[in-house]
Backbone atoms as SQL, in Angstrom:
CREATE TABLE atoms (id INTEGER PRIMARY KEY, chain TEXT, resi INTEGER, resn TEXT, atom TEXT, x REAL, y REAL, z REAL);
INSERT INTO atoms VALUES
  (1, 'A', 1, 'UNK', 'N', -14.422, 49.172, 92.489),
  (2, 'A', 1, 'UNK', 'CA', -15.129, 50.296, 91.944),
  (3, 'A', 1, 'UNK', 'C', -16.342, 50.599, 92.803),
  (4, 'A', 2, 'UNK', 'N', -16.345, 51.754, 93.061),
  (5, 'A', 2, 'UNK', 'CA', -17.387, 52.190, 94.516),
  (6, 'A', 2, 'UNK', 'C', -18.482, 52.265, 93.410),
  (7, 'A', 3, 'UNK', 'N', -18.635, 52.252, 92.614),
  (8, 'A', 3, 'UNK', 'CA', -20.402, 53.155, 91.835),
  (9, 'A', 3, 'UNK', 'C', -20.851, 51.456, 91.419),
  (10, 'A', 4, 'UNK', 'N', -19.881, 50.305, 91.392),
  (11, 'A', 4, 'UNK', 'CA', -20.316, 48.985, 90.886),
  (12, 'A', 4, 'UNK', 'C', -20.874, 48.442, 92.044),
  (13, 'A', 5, 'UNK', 'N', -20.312, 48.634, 93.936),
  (14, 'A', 5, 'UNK', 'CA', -20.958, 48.194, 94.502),
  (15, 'A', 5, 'UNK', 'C', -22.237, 49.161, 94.328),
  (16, 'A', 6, 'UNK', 'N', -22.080, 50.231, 95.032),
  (17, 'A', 6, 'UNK', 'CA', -23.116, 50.801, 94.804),
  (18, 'A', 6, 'UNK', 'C', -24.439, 50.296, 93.983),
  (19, 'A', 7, 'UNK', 'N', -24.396, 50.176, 92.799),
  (20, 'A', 7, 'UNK', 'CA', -25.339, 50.074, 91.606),
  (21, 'A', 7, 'UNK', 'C', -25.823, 48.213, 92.499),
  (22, 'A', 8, 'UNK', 'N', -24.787, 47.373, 92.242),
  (23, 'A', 8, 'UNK', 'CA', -25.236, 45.980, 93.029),
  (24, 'A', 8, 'UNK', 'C', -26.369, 46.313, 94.258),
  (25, 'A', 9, 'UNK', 'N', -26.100, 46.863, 95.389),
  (26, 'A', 9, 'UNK', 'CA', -26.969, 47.271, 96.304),
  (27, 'A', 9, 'UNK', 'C', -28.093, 47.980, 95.948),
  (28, 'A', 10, 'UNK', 'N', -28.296, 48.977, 95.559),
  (29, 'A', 10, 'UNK', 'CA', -29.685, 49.032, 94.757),
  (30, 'A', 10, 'UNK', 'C', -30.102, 48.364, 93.784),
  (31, 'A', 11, 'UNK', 'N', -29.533, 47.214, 93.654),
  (32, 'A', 11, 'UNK', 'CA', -30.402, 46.356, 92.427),
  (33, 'A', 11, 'UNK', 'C', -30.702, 45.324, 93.229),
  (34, 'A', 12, 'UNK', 'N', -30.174, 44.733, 94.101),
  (35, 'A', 12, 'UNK', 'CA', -30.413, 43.772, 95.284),
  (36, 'A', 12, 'UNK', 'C', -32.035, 44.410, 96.513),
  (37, 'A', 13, 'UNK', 'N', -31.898, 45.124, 96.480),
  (38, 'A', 13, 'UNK', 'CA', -32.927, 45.907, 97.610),
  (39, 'A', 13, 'UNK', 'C', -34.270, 45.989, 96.279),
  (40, 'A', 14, 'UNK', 'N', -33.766, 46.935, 95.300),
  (41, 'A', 14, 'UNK', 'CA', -34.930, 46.427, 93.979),
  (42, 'A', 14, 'UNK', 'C', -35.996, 45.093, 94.257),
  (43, 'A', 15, 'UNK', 'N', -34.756, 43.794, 94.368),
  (44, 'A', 15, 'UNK', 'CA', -35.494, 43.090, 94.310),
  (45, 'A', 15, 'UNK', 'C', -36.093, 42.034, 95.002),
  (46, 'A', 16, 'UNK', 'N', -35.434, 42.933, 96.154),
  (47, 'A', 16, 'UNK', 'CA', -36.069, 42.248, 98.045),
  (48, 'A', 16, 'UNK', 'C', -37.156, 42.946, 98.117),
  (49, 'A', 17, 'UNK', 'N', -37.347, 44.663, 98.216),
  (50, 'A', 17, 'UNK', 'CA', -38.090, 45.338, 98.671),
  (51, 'A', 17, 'UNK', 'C', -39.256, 45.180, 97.551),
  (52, 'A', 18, 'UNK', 'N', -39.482, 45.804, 96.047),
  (53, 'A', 18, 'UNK', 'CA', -40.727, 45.573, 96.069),
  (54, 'A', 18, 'UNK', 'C', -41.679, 44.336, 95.981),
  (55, 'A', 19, 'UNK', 'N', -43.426, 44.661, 96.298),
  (56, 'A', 19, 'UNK', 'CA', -43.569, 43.477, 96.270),
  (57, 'A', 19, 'UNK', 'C', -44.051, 42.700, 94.747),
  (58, 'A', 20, 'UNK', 'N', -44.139, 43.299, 93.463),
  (59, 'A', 20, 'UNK', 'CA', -44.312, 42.824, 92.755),
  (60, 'A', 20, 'UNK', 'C', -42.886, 41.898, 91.866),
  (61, 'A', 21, 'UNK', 'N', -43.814, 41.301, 91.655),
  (62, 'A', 21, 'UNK', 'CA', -42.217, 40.445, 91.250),
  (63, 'A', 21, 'UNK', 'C', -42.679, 39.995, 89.557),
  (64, 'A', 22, 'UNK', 'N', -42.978, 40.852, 88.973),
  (65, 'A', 22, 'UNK', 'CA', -42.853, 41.598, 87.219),
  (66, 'A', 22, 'UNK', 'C', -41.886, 41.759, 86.770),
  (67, 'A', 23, 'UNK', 'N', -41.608, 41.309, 85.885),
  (68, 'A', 23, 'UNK', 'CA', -40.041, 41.666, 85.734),
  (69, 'A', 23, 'UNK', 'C', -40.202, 42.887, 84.393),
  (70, 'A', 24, 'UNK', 'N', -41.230, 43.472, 84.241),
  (71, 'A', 24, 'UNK', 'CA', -41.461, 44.690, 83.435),
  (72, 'A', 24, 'UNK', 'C', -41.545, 45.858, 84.865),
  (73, 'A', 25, 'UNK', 'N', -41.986, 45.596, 86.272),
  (74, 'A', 25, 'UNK', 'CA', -41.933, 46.724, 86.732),
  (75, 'A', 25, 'UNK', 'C', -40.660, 46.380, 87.721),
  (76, 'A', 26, 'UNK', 'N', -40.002, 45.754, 87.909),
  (77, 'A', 26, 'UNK', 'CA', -38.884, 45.376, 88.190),
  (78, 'A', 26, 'UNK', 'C', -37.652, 46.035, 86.931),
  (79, 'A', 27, 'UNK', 'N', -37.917, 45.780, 86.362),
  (80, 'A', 27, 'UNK', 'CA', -37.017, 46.705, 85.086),
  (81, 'A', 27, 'UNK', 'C', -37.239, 48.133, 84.807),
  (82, 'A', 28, 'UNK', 'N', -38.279, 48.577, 85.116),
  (83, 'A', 28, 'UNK', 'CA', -38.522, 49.828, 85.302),
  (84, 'A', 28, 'UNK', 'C', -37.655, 50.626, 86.432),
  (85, 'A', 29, 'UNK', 'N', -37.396, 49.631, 87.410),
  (86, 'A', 29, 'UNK', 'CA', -36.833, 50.485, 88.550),
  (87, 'A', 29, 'UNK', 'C', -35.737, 50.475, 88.919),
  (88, 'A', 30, 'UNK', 'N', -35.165, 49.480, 88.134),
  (89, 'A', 30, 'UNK', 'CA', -33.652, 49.269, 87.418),
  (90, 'A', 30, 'UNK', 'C', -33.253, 50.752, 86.569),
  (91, 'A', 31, 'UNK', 'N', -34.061, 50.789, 85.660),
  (92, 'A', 31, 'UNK', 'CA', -33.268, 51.899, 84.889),
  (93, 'A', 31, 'UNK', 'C', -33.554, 53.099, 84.879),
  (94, 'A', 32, 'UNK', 'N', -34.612, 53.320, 86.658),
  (95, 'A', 32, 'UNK', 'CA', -34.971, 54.817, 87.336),
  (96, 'A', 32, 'UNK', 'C', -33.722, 54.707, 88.011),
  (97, 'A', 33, 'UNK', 'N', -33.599, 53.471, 89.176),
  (98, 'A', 33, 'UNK', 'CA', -32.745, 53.875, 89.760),
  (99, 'A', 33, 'UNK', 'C', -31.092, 53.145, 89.933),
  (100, 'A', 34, 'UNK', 'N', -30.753, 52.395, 88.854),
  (101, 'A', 34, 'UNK', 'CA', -29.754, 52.018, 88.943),
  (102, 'A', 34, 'UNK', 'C', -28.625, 52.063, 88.139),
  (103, 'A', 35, 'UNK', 'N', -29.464, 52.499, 86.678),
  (104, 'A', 35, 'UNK', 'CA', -28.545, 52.683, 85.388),
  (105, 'A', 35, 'UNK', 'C', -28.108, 54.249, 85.547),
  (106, 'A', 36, 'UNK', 'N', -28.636, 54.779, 86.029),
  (107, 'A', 36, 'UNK', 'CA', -27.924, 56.535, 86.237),
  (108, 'A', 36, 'UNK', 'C', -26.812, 56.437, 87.081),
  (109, 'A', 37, 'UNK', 'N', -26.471, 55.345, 88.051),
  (110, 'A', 37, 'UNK', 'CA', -25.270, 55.172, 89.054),
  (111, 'A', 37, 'UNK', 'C', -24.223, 54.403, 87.911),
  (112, 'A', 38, 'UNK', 'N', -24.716, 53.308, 86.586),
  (113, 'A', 38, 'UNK', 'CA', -23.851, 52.535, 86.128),
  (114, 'A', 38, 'UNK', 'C', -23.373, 53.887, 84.953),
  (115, 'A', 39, 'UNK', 'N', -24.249, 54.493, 84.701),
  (116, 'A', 39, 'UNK', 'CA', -23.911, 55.744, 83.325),
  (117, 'A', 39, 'UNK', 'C', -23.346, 57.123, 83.877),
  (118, 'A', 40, 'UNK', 'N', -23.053, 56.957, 84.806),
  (119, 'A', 40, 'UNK', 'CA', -22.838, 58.674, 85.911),
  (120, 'A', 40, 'UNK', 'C', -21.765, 58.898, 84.925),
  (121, 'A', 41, 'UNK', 'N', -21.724, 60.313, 84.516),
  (122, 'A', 41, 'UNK', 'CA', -20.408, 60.855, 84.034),
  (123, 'A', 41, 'UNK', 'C', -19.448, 59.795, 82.903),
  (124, 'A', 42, 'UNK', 'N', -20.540, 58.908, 81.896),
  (125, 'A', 42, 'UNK', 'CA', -19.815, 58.519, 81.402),
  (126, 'A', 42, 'UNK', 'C', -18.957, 58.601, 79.968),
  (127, 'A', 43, 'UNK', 'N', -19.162, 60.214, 79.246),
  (128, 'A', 43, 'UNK', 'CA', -18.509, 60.246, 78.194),
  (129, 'A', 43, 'UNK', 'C', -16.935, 60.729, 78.845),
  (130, 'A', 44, 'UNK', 'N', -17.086, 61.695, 79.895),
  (131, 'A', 44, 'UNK', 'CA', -15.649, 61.697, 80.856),
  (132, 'A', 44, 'UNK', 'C', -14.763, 60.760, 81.628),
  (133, 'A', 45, 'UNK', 'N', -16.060, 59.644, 81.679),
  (134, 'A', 45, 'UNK', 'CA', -14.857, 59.005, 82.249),
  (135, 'A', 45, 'UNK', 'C', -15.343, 57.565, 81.946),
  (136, 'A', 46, 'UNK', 'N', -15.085, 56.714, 80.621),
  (137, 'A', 46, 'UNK', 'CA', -15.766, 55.958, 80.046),
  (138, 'A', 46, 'UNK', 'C', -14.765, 55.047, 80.182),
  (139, 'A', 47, 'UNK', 'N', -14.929, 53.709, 80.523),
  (140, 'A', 47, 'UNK', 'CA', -14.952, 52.305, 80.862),
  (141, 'A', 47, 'UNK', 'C', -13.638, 51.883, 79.826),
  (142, 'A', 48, 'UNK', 'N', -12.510, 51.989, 79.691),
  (143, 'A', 48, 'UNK', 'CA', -11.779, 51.345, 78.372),
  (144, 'A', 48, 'UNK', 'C', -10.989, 49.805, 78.409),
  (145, 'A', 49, 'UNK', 'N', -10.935, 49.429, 80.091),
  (146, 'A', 49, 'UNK', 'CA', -10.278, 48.177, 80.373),
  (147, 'A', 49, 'UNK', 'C', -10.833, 47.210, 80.227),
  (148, 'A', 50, 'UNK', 'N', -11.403, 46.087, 79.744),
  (149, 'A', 50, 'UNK', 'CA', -12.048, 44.700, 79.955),
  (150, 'A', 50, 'UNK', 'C', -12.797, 44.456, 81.427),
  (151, 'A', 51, 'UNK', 'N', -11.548, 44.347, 82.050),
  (152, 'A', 51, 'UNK', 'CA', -12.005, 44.488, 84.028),
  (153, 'A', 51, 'UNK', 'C', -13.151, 45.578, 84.097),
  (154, 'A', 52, 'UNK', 'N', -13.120, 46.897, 84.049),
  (155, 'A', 52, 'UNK', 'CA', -14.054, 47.433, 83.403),
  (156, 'A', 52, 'UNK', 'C', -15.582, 47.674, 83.433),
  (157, 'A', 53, 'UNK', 'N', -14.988, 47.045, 82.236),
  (158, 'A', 53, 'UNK', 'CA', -16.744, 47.164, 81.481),
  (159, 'A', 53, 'UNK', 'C', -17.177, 45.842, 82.305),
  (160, 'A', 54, 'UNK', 'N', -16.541, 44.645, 82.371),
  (161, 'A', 54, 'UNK', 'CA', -17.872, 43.653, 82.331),
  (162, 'A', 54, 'UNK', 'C', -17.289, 44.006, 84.497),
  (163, 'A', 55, 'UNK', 'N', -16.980, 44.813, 84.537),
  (164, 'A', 55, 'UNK', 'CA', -17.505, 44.912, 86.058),
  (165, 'A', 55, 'UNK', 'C', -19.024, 45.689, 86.224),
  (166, 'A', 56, 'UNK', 'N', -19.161, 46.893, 85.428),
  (167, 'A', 56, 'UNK', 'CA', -20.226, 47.482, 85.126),
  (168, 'A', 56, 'UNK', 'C', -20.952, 46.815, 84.318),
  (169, 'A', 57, 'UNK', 'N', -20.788, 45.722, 83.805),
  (170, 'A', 57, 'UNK', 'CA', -21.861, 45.116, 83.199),
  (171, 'A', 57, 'UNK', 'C', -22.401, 44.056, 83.839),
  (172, 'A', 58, 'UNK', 'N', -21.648, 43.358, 84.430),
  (173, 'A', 58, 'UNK', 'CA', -21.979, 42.623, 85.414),
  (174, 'A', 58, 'UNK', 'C', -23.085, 42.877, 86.387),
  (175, 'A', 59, 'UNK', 'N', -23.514, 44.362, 86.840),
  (176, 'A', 59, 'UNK', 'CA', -24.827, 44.423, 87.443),
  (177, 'A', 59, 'UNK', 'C', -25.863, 43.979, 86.723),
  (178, 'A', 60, 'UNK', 'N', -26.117, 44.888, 85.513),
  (179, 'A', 60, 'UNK', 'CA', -26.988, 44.022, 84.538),
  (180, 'A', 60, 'UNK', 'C', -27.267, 43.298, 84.142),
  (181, 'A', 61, 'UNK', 'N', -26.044, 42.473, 83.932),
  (182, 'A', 61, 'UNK', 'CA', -26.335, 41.031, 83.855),
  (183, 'A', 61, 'UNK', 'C', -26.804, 40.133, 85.220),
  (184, 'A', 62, 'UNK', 'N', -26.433, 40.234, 86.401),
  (185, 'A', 62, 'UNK', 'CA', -26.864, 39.557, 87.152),
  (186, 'A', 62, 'UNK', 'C', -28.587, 40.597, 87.575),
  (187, 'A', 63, 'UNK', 'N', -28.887, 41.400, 87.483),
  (188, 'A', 63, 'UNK', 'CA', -30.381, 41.664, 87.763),
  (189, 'A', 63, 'UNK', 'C', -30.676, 40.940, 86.611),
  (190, 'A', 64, 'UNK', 'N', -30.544, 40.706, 85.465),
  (191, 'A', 64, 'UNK', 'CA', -31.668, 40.144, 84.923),
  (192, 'A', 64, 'UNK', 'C', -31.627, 38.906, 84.740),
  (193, 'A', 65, 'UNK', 'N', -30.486, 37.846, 85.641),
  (194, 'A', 65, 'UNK', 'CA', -31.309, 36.542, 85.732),
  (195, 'A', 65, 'UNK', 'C', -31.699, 36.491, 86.480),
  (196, 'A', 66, 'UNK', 'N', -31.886, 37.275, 87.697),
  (197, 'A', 66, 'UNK', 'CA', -32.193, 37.235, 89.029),
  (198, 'A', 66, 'UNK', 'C', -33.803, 37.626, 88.244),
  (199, 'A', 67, 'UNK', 'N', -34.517, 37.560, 87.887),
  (200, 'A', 67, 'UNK', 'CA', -35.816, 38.157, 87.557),
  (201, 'A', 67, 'UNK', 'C', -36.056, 37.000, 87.656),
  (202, 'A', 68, 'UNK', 'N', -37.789, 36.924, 87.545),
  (203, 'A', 68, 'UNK', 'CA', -38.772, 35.602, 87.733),
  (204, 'A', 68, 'UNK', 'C', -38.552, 34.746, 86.082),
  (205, 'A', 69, 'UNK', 'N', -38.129, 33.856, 85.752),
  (206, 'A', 69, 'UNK', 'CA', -38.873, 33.371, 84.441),
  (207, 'A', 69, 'UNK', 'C', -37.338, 33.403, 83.339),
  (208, 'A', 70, 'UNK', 'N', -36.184, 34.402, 84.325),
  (209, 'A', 70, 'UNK', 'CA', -35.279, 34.611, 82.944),
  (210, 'A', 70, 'UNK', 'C', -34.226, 34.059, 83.325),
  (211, 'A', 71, 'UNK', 'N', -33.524, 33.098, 84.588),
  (212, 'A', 71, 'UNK', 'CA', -32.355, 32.629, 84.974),
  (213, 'A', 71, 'UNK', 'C', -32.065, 31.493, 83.763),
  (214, 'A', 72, 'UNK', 'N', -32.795, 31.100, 83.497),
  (215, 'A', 72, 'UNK', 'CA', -32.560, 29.964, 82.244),
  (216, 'A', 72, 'UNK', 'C', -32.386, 30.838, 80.837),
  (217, 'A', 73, 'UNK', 'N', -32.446, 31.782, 80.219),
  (218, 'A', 73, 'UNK', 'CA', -32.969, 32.567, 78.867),
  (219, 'A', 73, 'UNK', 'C', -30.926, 32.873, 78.987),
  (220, 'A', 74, 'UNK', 'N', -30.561, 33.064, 77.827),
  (221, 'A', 74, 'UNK', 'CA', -29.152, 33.775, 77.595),
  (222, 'A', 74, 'UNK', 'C', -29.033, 35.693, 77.940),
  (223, 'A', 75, 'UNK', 'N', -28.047, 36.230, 78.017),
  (224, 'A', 75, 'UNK', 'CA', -28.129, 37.641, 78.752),
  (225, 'A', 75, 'UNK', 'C', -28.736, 38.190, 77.456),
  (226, 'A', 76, 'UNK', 'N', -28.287, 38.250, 76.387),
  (227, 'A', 76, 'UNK', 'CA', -28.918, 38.547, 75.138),
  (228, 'A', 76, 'UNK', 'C', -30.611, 38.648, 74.682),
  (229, 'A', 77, 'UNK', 'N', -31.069, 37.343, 74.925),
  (230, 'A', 77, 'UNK', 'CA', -32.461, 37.371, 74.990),
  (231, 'A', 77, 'UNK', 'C', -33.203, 38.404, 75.909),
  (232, 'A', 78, 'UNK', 'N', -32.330, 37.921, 77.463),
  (233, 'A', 78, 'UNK', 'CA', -33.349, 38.182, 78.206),
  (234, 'A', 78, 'UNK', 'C', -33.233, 40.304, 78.159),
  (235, 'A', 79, 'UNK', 'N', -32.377, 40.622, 77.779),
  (236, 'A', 79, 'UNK', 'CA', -32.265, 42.008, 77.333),
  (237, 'A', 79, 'UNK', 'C', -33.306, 42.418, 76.097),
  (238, 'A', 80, 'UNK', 'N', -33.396, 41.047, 75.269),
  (239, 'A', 80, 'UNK', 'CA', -34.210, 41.879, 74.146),
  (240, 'A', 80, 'UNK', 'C', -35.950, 41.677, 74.737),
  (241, 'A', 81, 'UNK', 'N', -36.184, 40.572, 75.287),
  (242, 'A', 81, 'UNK', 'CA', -36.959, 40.831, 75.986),
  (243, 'A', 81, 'UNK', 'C', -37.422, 42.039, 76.979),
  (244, 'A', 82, 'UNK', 'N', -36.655, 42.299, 77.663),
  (245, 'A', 82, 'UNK', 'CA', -37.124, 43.452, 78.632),
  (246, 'A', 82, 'UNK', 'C', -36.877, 44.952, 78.030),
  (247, 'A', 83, 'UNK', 'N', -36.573, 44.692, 76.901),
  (248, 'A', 83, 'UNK', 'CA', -36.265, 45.932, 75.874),
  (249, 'A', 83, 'UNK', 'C', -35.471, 46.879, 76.810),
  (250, 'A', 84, 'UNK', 'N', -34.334, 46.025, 76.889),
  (251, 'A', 84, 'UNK', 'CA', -33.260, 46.729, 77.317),
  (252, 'A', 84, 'UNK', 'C', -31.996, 46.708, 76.474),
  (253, 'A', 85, 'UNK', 'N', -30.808, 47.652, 76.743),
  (254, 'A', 85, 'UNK', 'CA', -29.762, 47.737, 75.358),
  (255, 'A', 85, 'UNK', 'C', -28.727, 47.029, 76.677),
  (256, 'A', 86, 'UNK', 'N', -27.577, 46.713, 75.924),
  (257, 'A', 86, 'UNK', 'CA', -26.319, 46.714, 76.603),
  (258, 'A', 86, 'UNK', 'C', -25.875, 47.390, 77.095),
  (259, 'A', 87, 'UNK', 'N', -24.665, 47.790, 78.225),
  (260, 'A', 87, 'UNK', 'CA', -24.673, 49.133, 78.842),
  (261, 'A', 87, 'UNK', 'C', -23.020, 49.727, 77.485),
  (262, 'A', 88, 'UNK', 'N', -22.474, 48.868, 77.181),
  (263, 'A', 88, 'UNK', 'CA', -21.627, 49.385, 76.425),
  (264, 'A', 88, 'UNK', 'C', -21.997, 50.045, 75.140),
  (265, 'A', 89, 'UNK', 'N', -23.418, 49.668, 74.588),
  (266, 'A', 89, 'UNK', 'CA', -24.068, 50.162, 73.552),
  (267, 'A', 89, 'UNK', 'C', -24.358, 51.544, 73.907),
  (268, 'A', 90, 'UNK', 'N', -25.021, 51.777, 75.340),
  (269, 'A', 90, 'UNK', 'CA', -25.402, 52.784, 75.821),
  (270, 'A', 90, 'UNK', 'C', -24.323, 53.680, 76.124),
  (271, 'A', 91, 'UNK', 'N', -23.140, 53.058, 76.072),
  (272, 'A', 91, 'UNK', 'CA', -22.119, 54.745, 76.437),
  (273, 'A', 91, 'UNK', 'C', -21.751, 54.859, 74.897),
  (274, 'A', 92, 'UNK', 'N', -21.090, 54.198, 74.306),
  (275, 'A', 92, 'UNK', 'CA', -20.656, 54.542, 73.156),
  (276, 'A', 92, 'UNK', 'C', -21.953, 55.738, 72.167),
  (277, 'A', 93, 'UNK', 'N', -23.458, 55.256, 72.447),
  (278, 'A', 93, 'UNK', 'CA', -24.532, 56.536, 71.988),
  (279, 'A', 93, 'UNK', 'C', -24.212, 57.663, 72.711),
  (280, 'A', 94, 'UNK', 'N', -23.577, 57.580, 74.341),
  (281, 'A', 94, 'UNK', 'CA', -23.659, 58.835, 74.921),
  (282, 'A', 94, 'UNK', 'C', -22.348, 59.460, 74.120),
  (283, 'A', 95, 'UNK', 'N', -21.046, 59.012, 74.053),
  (284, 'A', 95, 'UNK', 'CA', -19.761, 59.402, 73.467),
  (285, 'A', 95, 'UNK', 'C', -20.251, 60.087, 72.239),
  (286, 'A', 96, 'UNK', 'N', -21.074, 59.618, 71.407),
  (287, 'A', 96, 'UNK', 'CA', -21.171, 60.214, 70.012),
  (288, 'A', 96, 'UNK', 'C', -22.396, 60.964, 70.111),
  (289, 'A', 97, 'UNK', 'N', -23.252, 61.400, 70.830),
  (290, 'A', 97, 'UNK', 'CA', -23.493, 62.277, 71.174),
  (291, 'A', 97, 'UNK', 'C', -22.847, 63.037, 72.170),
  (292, 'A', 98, 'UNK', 'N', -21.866, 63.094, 72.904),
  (293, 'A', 98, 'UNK', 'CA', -21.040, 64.027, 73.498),
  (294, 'A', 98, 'UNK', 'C', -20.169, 64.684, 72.204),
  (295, 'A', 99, 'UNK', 'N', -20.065, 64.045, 71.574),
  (296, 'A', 99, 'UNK', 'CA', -18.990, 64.065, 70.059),
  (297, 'A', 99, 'UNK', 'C', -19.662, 65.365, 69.384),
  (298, 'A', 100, 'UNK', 'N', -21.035, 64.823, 68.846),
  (299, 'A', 100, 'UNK', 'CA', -21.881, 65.920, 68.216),
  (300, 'A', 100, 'UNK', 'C', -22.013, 67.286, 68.831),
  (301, 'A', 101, 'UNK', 'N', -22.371, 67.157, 70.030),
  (302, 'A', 101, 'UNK', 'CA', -22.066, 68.595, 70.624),
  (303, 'A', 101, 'UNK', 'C', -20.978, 69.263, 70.818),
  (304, 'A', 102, 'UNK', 'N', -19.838, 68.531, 70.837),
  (305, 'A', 102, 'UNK', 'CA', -18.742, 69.699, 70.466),
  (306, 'A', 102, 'UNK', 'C', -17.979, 69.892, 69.128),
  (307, 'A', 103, 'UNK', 'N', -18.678, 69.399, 67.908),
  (308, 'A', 103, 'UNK', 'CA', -18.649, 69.699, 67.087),
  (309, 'A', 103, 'UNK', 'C', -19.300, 70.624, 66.554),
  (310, 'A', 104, 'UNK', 'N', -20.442, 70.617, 67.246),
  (311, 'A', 104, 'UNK', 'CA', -21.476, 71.349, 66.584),
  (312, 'A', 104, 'UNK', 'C', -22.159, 72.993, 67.582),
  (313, 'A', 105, 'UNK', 'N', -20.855, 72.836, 68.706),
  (314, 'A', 105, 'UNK', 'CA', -20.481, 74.114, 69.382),
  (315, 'A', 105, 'UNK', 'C', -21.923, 74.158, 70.603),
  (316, 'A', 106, 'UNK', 'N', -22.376, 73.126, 70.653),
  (317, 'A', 106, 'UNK', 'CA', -23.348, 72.746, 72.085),
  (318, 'A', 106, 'UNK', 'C', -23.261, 73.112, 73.136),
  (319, 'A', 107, 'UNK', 'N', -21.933, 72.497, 73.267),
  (320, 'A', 107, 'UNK', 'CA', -21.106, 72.588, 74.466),
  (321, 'A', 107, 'UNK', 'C', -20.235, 73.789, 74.452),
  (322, 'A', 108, 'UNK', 'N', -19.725, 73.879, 75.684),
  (323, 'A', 108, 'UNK', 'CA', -18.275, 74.686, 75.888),
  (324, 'A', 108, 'UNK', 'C', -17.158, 74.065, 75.711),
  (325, 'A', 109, 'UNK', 'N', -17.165, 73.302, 75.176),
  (326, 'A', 109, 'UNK', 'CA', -15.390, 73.170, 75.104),
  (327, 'A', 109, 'UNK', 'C', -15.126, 73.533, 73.197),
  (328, 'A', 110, 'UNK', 'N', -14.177, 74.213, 72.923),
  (329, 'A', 110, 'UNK', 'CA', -13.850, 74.579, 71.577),
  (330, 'A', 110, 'UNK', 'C', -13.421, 73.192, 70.464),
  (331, 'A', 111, 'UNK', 'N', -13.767, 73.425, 69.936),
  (332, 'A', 111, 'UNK', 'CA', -13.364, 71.654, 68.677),
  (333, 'A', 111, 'UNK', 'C', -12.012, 72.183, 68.622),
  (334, 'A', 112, 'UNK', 'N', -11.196, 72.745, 68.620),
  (335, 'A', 112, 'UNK', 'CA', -10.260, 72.541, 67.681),
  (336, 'A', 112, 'UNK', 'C', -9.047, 72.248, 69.388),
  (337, 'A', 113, 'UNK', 'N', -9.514, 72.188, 70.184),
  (338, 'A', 113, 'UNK', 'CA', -8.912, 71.946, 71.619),
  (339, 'A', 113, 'UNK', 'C', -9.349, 70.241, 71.839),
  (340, 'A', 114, 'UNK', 'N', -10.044, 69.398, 71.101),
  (341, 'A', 114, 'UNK', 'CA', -10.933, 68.326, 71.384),
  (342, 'A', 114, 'UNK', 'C', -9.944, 67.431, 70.688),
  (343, 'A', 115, 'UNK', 'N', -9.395, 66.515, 71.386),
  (344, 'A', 115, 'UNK', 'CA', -8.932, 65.487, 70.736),
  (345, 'A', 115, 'UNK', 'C', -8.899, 64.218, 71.576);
């Protein structure tokens, strides 16, 4: 999956290049610049295989043990810590809000064509 390397390489350079090593402004620049490559286009074309998701999840999970202080903490913690969501939590909100708008005639595509 080209957008999984992708997303890996800017999360790797993230955390060569800057010099603070925060893992609050380190997470900040994760989800300026790396979660828009893991979420691109994803109520169209959303993750349904196992292989998948934890390939796209797998960035996330490895930036955040790679942080200072969290290689020991479980992926769980160290997410609620950095007040971050799961990325599968995060498409399924985008899906049902993609949902709402074409129910509710937002969008262009007609509901009764939507299945």
């Amino acid at each position: 999956m080209q957008y999984c390397s992708k997303a890996k390489q800017r999360s790797s350079q993230i955390l060569r290049v800057f010099l603070s090593k925060d893992p609050e402004v380190l997470t900040k620049a994760f989800v300026v610049y790396v979660r828009p490559i893991l979420e691109y286009f994803s109520p169209v074309w959303s993750p349904s295989t196992v292989t998948y998701i934890n390939k796209l999840g797998s960035v996330q999970r490895c930036f955040t043990k790679r942080l200072l202080g969290f290689h020991k903490l479980s992926y769980e913690t160290g997410l609620k810590t950095l007040g971050l969501e799961r990325l599968e939590i995060r498409r399924l909100h985008a899906d049902l809000t993609m949902c709402y708008k074409i129910v509710h005639n937002l969008v262009n595509i007609p509901f009764d064509q939507f299945s």
